[in-house]
C-alpha positions in Angstrom: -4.0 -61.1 -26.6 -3.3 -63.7 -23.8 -5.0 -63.3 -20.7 -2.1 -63.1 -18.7 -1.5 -60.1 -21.0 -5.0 -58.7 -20.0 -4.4 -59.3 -16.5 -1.4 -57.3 -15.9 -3.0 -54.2 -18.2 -6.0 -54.7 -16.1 -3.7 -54.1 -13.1 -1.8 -51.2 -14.5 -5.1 -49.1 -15.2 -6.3 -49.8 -11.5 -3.2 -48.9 -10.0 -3.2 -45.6 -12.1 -6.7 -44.9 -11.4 -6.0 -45.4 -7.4 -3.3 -42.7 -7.7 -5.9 -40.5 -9.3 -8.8 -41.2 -6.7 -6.7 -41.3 -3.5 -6.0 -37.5 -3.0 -9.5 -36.7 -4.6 -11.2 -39.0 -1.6 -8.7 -37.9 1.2 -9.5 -34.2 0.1 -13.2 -34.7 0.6 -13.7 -37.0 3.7 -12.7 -34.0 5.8 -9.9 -35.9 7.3 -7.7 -33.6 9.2 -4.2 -32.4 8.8 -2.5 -34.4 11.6 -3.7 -37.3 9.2 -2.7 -36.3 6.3 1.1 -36.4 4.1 4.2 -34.6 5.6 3.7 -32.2 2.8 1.1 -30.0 5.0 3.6 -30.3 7.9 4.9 -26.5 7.5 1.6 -25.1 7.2 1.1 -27.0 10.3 3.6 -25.0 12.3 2.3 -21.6 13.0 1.3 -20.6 16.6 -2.2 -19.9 17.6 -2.0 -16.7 19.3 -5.1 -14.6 20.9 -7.6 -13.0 18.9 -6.8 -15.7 16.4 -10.4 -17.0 14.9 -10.1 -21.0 14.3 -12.7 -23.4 13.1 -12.6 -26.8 15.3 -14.3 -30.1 14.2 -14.3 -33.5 14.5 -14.9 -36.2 12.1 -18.4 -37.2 11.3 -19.6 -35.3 14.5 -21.5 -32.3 13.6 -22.1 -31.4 17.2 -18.5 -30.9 17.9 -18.0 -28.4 15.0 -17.3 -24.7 17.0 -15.9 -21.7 15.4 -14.9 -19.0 18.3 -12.2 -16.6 18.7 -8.7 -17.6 21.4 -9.2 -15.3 24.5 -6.4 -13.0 25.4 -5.3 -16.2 27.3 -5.4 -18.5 24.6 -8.5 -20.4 26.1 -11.2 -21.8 23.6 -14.5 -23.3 25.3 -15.0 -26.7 23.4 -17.7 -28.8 23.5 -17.6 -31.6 26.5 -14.5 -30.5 27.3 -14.8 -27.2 28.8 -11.6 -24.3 28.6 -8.9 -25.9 26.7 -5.6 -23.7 26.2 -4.6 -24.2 22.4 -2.6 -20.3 22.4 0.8 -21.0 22.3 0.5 -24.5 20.1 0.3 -25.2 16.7 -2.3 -26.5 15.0 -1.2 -30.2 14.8 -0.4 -30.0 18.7 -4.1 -28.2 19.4 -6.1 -30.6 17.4 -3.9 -33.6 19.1 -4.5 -32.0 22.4 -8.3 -32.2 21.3 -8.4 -35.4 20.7 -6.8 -36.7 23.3 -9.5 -34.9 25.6 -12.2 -36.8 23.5 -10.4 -39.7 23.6 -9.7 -39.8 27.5 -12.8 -38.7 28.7 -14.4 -41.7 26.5 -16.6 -39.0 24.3 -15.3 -40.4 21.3 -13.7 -43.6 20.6 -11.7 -42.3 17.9 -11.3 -39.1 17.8 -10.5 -36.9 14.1 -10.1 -33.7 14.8 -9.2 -30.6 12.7 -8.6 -26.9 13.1 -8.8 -24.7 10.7 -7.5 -20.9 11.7 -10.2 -18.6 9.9 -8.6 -15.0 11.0 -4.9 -14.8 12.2 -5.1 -11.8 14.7 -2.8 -13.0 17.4 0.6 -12.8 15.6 1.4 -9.7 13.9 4.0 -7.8 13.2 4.1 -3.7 11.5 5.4 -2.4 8.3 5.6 1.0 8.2 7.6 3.9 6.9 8.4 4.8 2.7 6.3 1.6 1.6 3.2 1.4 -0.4 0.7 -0.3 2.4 1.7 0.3 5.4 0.1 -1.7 8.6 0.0 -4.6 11.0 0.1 -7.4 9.2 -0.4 -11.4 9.9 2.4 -13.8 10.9 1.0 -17.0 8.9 3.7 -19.5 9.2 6.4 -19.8 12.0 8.9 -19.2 9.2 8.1 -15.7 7.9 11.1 -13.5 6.7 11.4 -9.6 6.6 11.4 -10.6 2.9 7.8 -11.7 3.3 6.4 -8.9 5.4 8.2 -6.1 3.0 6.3 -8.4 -0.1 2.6 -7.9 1.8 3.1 -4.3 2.2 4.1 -4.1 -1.2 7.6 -3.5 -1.1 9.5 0.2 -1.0 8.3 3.3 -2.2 10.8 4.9 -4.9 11.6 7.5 -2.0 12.3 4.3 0.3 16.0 3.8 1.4 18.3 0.6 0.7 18.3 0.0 4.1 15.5 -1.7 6.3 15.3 -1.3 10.5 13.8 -4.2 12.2 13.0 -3.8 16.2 12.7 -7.3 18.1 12.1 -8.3 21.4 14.3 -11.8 21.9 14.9 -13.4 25.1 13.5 -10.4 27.0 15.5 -8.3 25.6 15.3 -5.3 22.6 17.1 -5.2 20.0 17.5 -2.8 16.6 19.2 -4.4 13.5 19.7 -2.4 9.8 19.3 -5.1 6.8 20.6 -4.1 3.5 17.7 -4.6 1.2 19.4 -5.9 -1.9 21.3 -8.3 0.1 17.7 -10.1 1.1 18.0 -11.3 -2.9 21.8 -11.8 -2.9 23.7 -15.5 -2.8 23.7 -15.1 1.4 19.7 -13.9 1.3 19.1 -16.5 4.1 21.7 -15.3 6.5 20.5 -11.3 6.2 16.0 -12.2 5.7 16.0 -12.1 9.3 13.0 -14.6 10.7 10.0 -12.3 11.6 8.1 -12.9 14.8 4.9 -11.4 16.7 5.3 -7.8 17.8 8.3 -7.0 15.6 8.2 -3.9 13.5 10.1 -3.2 10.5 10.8 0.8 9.5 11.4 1.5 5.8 13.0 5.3 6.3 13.3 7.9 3.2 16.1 7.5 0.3 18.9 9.4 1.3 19.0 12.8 -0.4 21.5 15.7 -1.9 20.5 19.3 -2.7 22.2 20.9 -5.9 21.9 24.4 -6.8 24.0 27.1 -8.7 25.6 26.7 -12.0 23.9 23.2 -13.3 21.6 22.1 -15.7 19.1 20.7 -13.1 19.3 22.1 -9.6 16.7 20.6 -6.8 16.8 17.8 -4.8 18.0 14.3 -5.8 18.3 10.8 -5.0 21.5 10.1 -3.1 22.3 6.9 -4.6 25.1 4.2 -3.2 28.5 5.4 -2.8 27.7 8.8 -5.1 30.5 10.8 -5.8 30.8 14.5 -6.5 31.4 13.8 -10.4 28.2 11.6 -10.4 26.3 14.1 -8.9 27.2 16.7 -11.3 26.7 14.5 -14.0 22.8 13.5 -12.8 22.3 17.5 -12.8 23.3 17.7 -16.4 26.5 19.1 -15.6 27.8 22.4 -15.7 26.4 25.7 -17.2 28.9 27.6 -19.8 29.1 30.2 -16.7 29.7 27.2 -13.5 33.1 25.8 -12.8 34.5 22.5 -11.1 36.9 25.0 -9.1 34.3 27.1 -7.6 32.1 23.4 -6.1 31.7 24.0 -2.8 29.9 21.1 -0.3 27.9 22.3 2.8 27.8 19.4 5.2 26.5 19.5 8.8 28.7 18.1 11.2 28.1 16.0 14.7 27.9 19.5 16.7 25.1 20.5 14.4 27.2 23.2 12.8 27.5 23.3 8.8 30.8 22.8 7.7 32.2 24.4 3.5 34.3 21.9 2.2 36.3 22.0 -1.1 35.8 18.5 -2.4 37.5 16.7 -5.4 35.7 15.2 -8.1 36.3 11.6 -6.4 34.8 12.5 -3.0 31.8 11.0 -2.0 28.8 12.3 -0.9 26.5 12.4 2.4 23.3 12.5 3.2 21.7 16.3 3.0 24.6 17.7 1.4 24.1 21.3 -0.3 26.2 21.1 -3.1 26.8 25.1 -4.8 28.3 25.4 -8.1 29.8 29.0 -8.4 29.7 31.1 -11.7 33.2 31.5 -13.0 34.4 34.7 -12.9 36.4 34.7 -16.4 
């Protein structure tokens, strides 16, 4: 083997072994996220809101390492510099606000400073209704979706409806949207997963149902599923008895004014929510 030969295999290994060093040393000098790849940029975008517990330090300065809690004004008390409102900011912006202070008070020449949020308590938003753990939960990231908040309280119950009810307050003003859920997983899932922000709620109500009784196979309660017709319905009761007939169906509805309605439907009409649907015993 010539040595130029050596020389340039003696280059490759180093330049492979810098690629596996590199992230190894950057992870464990401490240096903060402002300083490192673009990568970390989202996770670099939520709000610090109050009540929200953070960890502040500086590079190779132990005495500037505080852990304390945002007041309700978003004020932390930091070493040398006194109150510093960080609510309101991101992380990157708070530990360059930091910095700067350091930096233009002449504290530190060069200042490295990271935060690390340790309890997120001042950005929430509340999941309740027909899913499996309800509650106020964390708004991590400035890009969380209804998608994301339904997934931490464990999605719908089976008795949870199709339809999701998010309350917002945007601009000053309320406002009450219904988000179809299967559309949050459909080709358009990024127009309908509405962005989730602090103090929204989200209401998961009950599954929509019909009440069957009479002349069927399996009267009770059942799930009213999507655009359910009359034959459907018959059909998830078991159908008809030897004694029930399709002429003697009867439908009791409540109408607007409260009062219940008997209608005569068809086999193709489709059904409401808390219908009473009677099946009459033939009478030959």
């Amino acid at each position: 083997m010539t040595s130029r030969s050596f020389n340039a295999i003696r280059a490759a290994l180093f330049r492979a072994l810098a690629m596996v060093i590199a992230p190894l040393a950057l992870a464990l000098t401490g240096v903060p996220a402002s300083a490192q790849p673009a990568g970390n940029a989202a996770a670099a975008e939520y709000l610090l809101g109050p009540g929200d517990v953070v960890r502040i330090s500086t590079y190779q300065d132990l005495d500037l390492t505080l852990e304390t809690r945002l007041t309700e004004a978003g004020v932390v008390n930091y070493p040398l510099l006194g109150n510093v409102r960080i609510g309101g900011l991101s992380v990157t912006a708070s530990e360059k606000l930091i910095a700067d202070g350091l930096r233009s008070g002449s504290f530190v020449r060069q200042p490295q400073v990271s935060i690390v949020v340790q309890q997120v308590r001042g950005n929430q938003a509340s999941v309740l209704g027909q899913v499996n753990r309800p509650g106020r939960f964390p708004i991590e990231t400035a890009d969380m979706r209804l998608s994301d908040m339904l997934g931490l309280a464990g999605g719908a119950t089976a008795g949870g409806a199709d339809t999701v009810v998010v309350t917002a307050k945007r601009g000053g003003k309320r406002f009450r949207g219904e988000v179809d859920m299967p559309s949050l997983f459909g080709a358009d899932d990024k127009d309908n997963d509405r962005s989730i922000q602090n103090g929204d709620g989200v209401w998961v109500d009950r599954q929509p149902l019909v009440y069957l009784y009479g002349e069927v196979q399996r009267p009770g309660p059942m799930r009213l599923e999507r655009s359910m017709t009359m034959m459907q319905m018959l059909a998830t009761g078991g159908g008809l008895t030897v004694r029930g007939t399709e002429k003697g169906v009867r439908v009791h509805r409540k109408a607007a004014n409260g009062k219940v309605q008997v209608i005569t439907p068809t086999l193709d009409d489709k059904l409401q929510d808390s219908d009473v649907v009677y099946v009459r015993e033939s009478l030959f």
